[in-house]
Every structure is written in C-alpha cells, then in structure tokens.
Backbone bond lengths (Angstrom), bond angles and torsions (degrees), N, CA, C in turn:
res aa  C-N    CA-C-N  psi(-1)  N-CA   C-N-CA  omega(-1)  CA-C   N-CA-C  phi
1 X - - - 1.457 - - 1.529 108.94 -
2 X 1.314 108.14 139.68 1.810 108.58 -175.83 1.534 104.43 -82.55
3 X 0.939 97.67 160.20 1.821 119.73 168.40 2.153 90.36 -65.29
4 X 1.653 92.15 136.23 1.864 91.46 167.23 1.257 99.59 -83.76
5 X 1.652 128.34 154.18 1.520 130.42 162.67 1.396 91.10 -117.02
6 X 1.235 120.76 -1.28 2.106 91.85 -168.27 2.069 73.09 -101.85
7 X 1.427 102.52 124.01 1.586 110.83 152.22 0.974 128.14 -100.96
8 X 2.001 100.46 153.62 1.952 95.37 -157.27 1.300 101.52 -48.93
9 X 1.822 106.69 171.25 1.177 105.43 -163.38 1.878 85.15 -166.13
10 X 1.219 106.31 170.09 1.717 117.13 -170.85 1.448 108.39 83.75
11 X 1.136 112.09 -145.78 1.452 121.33 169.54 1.646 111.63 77.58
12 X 1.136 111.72 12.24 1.455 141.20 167.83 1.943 103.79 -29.44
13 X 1.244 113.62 -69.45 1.405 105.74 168.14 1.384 129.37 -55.03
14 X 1.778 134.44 12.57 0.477 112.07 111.21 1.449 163.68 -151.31
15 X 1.851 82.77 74.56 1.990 89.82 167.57 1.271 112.20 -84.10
16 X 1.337 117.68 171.25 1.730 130.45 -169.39 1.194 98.13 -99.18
17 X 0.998 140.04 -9.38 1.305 140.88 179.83 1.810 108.14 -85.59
18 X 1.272 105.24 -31.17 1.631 122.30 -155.72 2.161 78.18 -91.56
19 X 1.383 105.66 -72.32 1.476 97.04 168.25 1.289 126.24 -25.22
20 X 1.605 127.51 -61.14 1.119 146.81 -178.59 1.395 102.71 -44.51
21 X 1.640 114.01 -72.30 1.251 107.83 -178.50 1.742 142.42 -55.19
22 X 1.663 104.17 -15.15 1.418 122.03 174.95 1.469 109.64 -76.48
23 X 1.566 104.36 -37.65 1.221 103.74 174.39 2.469 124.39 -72.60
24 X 1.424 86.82 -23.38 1.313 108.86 152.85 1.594 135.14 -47.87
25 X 1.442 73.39 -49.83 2.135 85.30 -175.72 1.216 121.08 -90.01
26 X 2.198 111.79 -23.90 1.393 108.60 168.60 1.655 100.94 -67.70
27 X 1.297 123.29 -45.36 1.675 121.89 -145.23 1.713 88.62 -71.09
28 X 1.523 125.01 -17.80 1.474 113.07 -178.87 1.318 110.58 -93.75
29 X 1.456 110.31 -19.51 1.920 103.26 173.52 1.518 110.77 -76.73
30 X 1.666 113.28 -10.43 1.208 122.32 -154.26 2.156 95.17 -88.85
31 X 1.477 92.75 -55.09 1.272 126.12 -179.56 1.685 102.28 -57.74
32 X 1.226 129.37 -36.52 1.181 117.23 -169.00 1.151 132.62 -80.35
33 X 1.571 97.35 -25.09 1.453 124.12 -153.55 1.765 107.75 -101.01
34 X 1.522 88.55 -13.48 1.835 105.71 167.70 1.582 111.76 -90.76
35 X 1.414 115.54 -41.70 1.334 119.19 -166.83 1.278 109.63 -106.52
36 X 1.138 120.58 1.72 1.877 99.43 -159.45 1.676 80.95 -127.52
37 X 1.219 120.53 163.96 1.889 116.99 158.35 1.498 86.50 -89.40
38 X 1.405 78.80 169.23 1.585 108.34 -169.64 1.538 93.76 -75.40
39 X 0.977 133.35 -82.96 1.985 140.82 169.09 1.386 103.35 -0.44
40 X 1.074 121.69 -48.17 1.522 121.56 -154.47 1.594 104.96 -92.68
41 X 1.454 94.51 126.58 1.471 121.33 -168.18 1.838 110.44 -39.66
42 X 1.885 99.57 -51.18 1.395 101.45 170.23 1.232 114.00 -8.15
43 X 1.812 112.81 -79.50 1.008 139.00 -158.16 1.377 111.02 -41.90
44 X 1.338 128.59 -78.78 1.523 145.21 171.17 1.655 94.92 -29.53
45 X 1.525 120.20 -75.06 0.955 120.42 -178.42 1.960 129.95 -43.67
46 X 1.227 110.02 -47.91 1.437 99.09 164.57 1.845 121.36 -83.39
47 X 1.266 111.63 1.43 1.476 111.22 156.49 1.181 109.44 -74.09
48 X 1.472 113.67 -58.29 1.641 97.74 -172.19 1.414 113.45 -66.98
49 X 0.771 135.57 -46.04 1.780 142.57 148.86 1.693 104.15 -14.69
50 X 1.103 144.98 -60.35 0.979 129.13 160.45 1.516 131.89 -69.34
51 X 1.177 113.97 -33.78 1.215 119.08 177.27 2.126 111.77 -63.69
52 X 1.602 120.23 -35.44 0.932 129.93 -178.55 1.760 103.02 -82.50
53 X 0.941 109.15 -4.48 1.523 117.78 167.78 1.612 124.15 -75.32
54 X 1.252 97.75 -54.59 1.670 124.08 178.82 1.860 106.04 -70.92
55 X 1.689 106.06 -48.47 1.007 121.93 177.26 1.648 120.85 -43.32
56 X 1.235 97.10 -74.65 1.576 115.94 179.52 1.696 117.26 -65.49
57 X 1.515 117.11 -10.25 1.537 99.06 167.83 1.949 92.71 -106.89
58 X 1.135 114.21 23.17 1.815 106.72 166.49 1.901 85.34 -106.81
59 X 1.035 118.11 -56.06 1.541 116.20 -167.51 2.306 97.72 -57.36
60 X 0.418 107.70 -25.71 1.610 122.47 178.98 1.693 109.73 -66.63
61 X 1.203 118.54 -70.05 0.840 118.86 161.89 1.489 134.83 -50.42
62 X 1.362 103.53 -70.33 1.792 95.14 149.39 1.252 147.95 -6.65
63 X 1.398 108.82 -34.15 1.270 126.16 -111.75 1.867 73.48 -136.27
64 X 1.532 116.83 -43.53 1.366 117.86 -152.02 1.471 134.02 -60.60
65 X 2.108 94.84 -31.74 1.197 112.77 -169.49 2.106 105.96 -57.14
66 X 1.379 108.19 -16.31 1.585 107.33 -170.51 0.959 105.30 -126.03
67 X 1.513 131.86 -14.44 1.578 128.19 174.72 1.538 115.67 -151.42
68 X 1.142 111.29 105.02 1.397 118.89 -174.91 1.266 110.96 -76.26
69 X 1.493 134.25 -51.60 1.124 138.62 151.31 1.762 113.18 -31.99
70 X 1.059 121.91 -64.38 1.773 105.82 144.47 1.683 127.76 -5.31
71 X 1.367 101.61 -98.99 1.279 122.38 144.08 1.538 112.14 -16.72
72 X 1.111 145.33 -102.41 1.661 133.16 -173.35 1.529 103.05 -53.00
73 X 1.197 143.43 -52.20 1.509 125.70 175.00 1.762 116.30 -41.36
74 X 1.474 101.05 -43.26 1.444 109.94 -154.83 2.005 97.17 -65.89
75 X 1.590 88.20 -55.60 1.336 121.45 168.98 2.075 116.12 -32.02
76 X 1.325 87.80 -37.56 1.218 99.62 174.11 1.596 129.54 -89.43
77 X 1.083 108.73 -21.42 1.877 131.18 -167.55 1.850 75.49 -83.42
78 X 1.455 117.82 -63.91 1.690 111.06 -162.39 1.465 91.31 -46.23
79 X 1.428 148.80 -34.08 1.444 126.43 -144.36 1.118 88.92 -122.60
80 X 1.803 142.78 35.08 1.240 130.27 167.78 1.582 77.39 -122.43
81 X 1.485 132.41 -38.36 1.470 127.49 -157.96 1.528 96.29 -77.47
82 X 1.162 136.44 -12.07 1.425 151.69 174.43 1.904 103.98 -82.19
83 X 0.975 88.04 -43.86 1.874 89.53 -169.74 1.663 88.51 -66.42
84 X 0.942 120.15 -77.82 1.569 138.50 171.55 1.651 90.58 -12.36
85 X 1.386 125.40 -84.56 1.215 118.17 -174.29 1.667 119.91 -48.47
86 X 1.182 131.32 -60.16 1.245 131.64 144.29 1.593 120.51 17.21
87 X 1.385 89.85 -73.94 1.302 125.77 -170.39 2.343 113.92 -44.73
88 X 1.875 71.84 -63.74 1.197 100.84 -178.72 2.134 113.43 -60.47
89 X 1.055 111.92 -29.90 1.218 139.75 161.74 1.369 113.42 -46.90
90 X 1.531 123.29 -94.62 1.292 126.02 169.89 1.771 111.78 -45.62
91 X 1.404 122.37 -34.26 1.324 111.96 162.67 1.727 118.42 -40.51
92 X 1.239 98.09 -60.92 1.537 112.66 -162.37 1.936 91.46 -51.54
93 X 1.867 121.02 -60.28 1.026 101.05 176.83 1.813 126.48 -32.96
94 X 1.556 82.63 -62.16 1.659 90.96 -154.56 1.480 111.02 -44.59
95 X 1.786 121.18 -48.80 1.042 104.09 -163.87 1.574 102.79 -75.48
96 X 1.193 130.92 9.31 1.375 124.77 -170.62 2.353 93.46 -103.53
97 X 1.192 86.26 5.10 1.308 73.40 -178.35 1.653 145.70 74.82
98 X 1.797 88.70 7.07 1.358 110.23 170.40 1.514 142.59 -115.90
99 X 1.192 145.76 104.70 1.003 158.87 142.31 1.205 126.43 55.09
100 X 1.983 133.48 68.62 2.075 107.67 174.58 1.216 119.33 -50.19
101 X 1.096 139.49 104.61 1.255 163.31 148.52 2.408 81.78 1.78
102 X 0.936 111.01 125.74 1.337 144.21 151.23 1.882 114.52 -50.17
103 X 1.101 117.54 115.62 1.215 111.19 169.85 1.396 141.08 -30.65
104 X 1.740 94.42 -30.18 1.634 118.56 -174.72 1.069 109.70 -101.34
105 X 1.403 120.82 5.60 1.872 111.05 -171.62 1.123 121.14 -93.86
106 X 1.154 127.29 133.79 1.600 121.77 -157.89 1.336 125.33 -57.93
107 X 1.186 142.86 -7.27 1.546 144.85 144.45 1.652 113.78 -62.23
108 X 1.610 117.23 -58.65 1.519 109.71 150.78 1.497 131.62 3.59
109 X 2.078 100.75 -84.32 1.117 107.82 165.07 1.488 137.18 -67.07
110 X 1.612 127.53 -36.32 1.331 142.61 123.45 1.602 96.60 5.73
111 X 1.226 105.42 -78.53 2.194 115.96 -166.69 1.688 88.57 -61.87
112 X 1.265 138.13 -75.88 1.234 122.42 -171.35 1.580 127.51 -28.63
113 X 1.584 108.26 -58.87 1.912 124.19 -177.60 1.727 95.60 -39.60
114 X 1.829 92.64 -53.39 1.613 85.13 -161.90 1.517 115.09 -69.44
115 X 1.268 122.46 -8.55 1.854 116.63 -171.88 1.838 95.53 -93.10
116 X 1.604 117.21 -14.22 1.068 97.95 -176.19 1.998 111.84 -103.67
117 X 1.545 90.43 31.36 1.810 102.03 178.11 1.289 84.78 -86.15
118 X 1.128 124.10 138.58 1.807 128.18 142.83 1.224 123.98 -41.41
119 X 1.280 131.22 158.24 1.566 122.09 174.01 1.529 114.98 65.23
120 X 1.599 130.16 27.94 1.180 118.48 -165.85 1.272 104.72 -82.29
121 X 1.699 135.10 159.24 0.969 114.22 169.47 2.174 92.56 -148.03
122 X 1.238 102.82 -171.07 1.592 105.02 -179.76 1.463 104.54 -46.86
123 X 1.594 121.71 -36.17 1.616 120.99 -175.21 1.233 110.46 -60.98
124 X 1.530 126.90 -14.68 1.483 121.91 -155.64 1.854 101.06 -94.16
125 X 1.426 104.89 -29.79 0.984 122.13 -177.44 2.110 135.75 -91.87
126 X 1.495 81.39 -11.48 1.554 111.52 -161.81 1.912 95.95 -60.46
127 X 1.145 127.01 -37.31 1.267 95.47 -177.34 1.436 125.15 -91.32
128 X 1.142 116.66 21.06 1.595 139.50 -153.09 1.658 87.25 -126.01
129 X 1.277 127.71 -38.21 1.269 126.52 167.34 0.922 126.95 -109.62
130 X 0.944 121.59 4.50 2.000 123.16 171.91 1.844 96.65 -127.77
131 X 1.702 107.66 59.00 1.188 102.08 -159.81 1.925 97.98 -109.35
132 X 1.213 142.40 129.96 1.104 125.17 -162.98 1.832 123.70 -82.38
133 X 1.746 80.81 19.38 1.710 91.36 170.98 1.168 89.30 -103.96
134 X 1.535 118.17 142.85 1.300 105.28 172.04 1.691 105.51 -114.09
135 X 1.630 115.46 52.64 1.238 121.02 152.14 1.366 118.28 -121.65
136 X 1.532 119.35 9.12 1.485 125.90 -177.80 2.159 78.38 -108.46
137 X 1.082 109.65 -79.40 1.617 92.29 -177.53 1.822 121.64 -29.66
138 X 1.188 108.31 -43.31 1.673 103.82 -156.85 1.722 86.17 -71.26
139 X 1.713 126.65 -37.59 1.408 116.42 166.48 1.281 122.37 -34.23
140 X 1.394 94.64 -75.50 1.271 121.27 -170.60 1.661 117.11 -29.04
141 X 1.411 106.48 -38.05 1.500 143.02 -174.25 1.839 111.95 -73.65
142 X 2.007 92.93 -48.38 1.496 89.24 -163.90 2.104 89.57 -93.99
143 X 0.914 127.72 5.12 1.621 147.60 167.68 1.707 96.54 -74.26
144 X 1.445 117.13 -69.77 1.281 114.31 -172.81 2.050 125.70 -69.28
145 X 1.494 96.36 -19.47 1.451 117.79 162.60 1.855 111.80 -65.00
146 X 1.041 112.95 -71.21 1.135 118.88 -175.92 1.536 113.49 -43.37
147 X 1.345 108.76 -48.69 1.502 110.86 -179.92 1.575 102.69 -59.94
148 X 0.785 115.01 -66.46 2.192 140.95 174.36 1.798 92.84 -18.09
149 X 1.298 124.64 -73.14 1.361 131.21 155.82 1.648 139.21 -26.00
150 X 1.624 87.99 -49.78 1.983 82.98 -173.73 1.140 75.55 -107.88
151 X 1.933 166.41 43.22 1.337 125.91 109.55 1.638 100.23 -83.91
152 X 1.527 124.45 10.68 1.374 110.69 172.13 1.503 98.76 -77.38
153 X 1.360 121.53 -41.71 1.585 120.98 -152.03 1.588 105.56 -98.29
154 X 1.665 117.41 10.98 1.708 138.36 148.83 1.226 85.77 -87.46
155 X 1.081 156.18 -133.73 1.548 153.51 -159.00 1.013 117.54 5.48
156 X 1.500 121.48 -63.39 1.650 112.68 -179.83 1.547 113.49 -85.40
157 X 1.621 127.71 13.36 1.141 135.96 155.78 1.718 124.80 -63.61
158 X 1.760 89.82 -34.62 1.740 122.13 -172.58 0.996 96.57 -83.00
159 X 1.375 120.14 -52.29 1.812 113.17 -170.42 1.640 117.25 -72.88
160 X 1.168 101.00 -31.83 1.304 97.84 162.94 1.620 135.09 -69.48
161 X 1.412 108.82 -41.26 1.343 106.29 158.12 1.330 125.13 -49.00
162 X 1.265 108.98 -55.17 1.774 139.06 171.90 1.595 96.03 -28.93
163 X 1.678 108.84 -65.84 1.625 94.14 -178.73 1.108 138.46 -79.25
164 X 2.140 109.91 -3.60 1.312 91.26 -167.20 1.496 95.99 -77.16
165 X 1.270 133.45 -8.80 1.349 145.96 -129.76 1.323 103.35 -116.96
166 X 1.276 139.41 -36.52 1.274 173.65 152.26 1.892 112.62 -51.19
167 X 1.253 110.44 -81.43 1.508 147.35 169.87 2.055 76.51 103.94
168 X 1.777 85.43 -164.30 1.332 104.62 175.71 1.097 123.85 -95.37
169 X 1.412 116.98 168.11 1.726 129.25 163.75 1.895 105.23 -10.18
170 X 1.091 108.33 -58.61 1.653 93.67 -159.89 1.626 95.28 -86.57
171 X 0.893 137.34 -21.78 1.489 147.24 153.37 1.725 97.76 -22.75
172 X 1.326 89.72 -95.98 2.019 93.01 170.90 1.039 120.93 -46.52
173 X 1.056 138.82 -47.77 1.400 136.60 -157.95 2.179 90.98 -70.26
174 X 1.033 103.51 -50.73 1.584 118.84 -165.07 2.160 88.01 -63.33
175 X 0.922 107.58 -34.98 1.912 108.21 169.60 1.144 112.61 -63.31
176 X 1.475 110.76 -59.30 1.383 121.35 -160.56 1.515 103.45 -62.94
177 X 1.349 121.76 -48.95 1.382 126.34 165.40 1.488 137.84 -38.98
178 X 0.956 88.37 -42.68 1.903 112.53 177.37 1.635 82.97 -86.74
179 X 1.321 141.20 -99.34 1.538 130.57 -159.81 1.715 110.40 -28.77
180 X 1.453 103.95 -31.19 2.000 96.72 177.57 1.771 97.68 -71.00
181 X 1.093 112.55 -47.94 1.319 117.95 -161.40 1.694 102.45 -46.76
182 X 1.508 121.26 -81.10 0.989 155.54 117.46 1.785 97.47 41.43
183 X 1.065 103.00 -62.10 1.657 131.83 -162.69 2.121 94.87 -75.12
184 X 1.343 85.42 -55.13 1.905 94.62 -168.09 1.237 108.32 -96.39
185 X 1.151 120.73 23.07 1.772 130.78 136.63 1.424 127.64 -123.08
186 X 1.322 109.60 14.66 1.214 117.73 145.83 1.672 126.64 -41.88
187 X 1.496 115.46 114.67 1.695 95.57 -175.36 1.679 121.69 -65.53
C-alpha cells in the first residue's frame, strides 16, 4: 500500500474565518440593499467584495489537498477582497460625515465580547447590523471586517508554516514514491 500525498483537505466551514466571512457577506447584502440604491455601482461592488471574500477562502481550501500555493493565493485574494470592502465601508461613513467607531468606544468593545462567544453566528450580531442607523451597522460591518482579516492573516501565517514544513504536492508525491519503492525492494 502507498504512502497518501493528497491530505485531507476542505472542511472550510469549519474555519472562523470562513464563518466570519458568511457572516460578512449576509450583513453586506443586508446593509446594501438598505443604504446604497440598487443603480449605484457601490452596491454591486461591495457585494461582490464580500461575496469573493467568503468565496475564495471555501475555493482555498478545496483547493488545498493538491495545491497549497493555491490555497495561500486563494487565501489571500479573500483578505484583499475584504480590505476592498473595508475600504468601501469607512468610505460610505466618511463622505456621510460620520465617525469609525475608535477601538475604545463602547459598542467597539460590545462587538469584541460578542465575537469572543462561541457559536457566533449572523443572529449574534443581527441587531448591530440590521440597525436603522446606518452608522452603528456600517461599524458594526467595518468591526466584523477587521476581525474577518487578521484571522485571515493567522491563517496565512499557518499555511505558510504548514508548507515550509510540509513542502508541496510534488514534494509528497516525490516521498510517497520513494517510501513505495523503498517498501518493494524490501527482501
């Protein structure tokens, strides 16, 4: 029997990051469709922005058991399509003339308690984002981004270790080969 080189791989639902981001992409289809008109490019643009967020660390994973380098690129596009959204976020404040919420301000920390409950999901967060100010949502949003990001940039910390430590696909495969070999000249 050969050595396996393809390792499990998927299981995307469940990283917190992959959570994080679903919960990202409803609160922006949720968020958009209240604040933005439909016509306006914004709109399209920070959907797909979230959606390529959520997207690309499920396509990543997928993706890992044969290409890890896959995997950290893919891994990486979710946390630039996240910055991008981000982005688009504090826009919407600024030109509206309102306020990123401060690290220290008591909704801030409020958003922290709740990401560090277990089991969080869009419900935990829903009135903070389906809030009819739309400067406690667009927080709430650029609060739930930020987190979405630096467990992206713990992830691609892992995967990178993971490969130098690991190597790639032809790495294993080139082991696994030699251990069969190895095996069937055994006397």
């Amino acid at each position: 029997m050969t050595s396996q080189f393809i390792p499990p791989h998927g299981g995307y639902e469940k990283l917190l990051s992959f959570q994080k981001a679903r919960i990202v992409y409803d609160g922006t289809v949720w968020f958009c469709s209240h604040y933005l008109e439909k016509r306006d490019r914004t709109y399209d643009q920070m959907v797909q922005a979230a959606r390529s967020g959520k997207q690309n660390i499920l396509e990543g994973s997928q993706a890992s058991g044969t290409s890890k380098e896959t995997e950290i690129k893919l891994t990486n596009v979710a946390r630039a399509s996240l910055e991008e959204l981000l982005e688009d976020y504090r826009d919407f404040l600024r030109v509206r003339g309102i306020e990123v919420w401060t690290r220290e301000h008591p909704y801030t920390r409020r958003l922290r308690e709740l990401n560090r409950q277990p089991n969080v999901s869009y419900d935990t967060f829903k009135k903070g984002i389906e809030n009819s100010d739309p400067a406690i949502a667009a927080n709430v949003m650029i609060g739930l981004i930020k987190l979405t990001n630096y467990l992206l940039g713990q992830q691609l910390r892992h995967l990178e270790q993971a490969f130098i430590a690991e190597g790639g696909l032809r790495e294993r495969m080139t082991r696994a080969r030699l251990a069969e070999r190895a095996r069937q000249n055994r006397p």
